[in-house]
C-alpha positions in Angstrom: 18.0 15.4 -9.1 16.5 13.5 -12.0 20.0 11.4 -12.4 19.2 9.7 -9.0 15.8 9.1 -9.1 16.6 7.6 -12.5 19.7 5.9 -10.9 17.4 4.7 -7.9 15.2 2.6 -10.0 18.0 0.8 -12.1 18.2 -2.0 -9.5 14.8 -2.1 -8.6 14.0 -2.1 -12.1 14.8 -5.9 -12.1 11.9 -6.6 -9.5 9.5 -4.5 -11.9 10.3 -6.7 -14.7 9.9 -10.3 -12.4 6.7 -9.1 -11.5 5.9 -7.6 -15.1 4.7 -4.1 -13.9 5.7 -0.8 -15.4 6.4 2.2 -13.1 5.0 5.6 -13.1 6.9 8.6 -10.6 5.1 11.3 -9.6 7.5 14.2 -9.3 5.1 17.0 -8.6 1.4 17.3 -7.8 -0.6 18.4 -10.7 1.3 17.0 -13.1 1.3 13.8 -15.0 3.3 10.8 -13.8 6.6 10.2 -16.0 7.6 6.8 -16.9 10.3 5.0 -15.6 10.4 1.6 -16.8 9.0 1.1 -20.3 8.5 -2.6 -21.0 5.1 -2.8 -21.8 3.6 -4.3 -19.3 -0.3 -3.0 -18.5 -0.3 -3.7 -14.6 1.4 -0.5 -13.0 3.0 0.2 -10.1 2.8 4.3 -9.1 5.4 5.4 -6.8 5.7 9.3 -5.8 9.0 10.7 -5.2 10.0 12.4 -2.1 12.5 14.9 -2.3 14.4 13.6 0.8 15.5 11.1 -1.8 12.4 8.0 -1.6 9.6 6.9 -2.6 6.2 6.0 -1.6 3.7 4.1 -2.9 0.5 5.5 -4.4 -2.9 3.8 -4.1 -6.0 4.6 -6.1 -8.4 5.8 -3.9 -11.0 3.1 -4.5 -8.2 0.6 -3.2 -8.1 2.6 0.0 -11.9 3.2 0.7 -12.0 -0.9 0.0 -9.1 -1.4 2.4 -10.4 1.0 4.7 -13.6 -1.2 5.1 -12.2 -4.5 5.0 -10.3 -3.0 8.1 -13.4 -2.0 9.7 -15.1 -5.1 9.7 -12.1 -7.0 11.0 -12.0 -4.7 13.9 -15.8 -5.3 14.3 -15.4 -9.0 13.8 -12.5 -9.3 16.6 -14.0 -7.0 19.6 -17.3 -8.9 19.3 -15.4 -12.1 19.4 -13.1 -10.4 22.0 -15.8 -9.2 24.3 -18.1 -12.7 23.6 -14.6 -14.6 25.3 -14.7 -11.4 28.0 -18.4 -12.2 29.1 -17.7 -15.9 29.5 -14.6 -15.3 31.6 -16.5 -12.7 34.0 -19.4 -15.5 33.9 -17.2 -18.5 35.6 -15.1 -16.3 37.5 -19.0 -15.3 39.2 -19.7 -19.0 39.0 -17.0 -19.8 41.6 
């Protein structure tokens, strides 16, 4: 199991470097994340490994509450612009 998760990242491994990231896999929860590329870099990119053979990307949880927010206040931003447009509409159509 560890040949192919080893053997999954050897092509990838070329974007890590472009980008200059190192990659950490979690395997299992609980335990610490084991290195798969080495180069040096000090930006990291943490993958989790699935055992239906993928992976998926792993946030820090301040990234998330951050994104979560940023999200939220779009959402805000675009119903009152949405309803704003919605109130004009019903406005000229009653105009007519």
């Amino acid at each position: 199991m560890l040949f192919w998760s080893v053997f999954a990242l050897i092509i990838p491994s070329f974007f890590f470097c472009f980008y200059s990231r190192d990659v950490l896999v979690f395997e299992e929860v609980g335990r610490s994340p084991d290195v798969a590329t080495n180069y040096g870099f000090s930006k990291k990119i943490l993958l989790c490994y699935s055992p239906d053979n993928h992976y998926d990307s792993v946030y820090p949880k301040l990234y998330i509450v951050k994104a979560a927010f940023c999200q939220c206040k779009y959402f805000y931003v675009t119903n009152k612009q949405l309803r704003n447009k919605l109130n004009i509409f019903h406005i000229s159509i009653l105009s007519f």
